[in-house]
N, C-alpha and C positions, 0 to 999 in steps of 0.2 A: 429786232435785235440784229439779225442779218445785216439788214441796213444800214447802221449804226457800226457792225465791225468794217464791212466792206469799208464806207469813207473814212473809215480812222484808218484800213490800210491803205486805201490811195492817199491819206493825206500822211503817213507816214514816208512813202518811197516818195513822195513829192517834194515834202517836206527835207529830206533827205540828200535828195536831187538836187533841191536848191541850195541848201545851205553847202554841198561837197563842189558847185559850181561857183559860188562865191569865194569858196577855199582855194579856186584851182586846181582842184585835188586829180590826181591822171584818172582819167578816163578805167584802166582796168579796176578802179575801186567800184565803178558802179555797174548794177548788172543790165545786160543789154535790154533794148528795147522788146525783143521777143520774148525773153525773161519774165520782162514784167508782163507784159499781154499775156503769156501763158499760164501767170499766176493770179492774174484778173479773172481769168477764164475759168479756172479752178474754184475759186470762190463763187462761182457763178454766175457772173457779169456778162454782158453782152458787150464789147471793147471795139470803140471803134478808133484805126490808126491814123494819124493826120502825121503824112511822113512827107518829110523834104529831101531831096537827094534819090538818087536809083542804087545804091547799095543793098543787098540784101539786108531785111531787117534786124537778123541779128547782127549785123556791123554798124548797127544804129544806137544813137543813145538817145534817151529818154529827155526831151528839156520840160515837161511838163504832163501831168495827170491832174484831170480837174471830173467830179462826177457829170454824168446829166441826166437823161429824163430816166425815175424810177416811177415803175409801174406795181398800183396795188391794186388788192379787192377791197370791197366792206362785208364781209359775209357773216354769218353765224352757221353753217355747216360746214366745218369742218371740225377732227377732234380735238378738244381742248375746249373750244367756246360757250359750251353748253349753254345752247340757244342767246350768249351775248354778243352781239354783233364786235366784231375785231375786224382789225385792220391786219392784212397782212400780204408782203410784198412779195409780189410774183416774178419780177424781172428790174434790173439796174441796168442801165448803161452807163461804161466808162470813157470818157476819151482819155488818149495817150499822143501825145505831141514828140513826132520823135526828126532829129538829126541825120541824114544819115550821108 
């Protein structure tokens, strides 16, 4: 379930991203690049930045968030499973494509 919110929030601010970048829409409507990293990080993501430009990150903006490698177990010990093998995810990584 994790899994499943984490990429519906990257694909939300992505989603987001894009379509306010097709608008033209000014730059203070979107929240910075560090923003989003920060709020990646809180959901528990591993975030890695792919930045252009020597700006500090927060003067950076966002042009793209895409998932990548998620990492899981197959176990049956732990609680909840009672002895059925589940699947369940240990760590995500996010990339974040940022402007700066």
């Amino acid at each position: 379930m994790k899994t499943v919110t984490t990429v519906a929030a990257a694909a939300v601010i992505a989603a987001g991203i894009a379509s306010a970048a097709a608008a033209n829409a000014a730059p203070s409507g979107h929240p910075t690049a560090d923003a989003v990293v920060m709020q990646l990080q809180a959901q528990g993501n591993t975030v890695v930045v792919n930045r252009t430009g020597s700006h500090p990150l927060s003067q950076c903006t966002v042009t793209s968030v895409h998932p990548g490698q998620t990492y899981t177990r197959y176990d049956s010990g732990y609680p909840g499973a009672q002895n059925d093998p589940m699947t369940q995810v240990v760590s995500m990584t996010v990339y974040v494509d940022a402007q700066c």
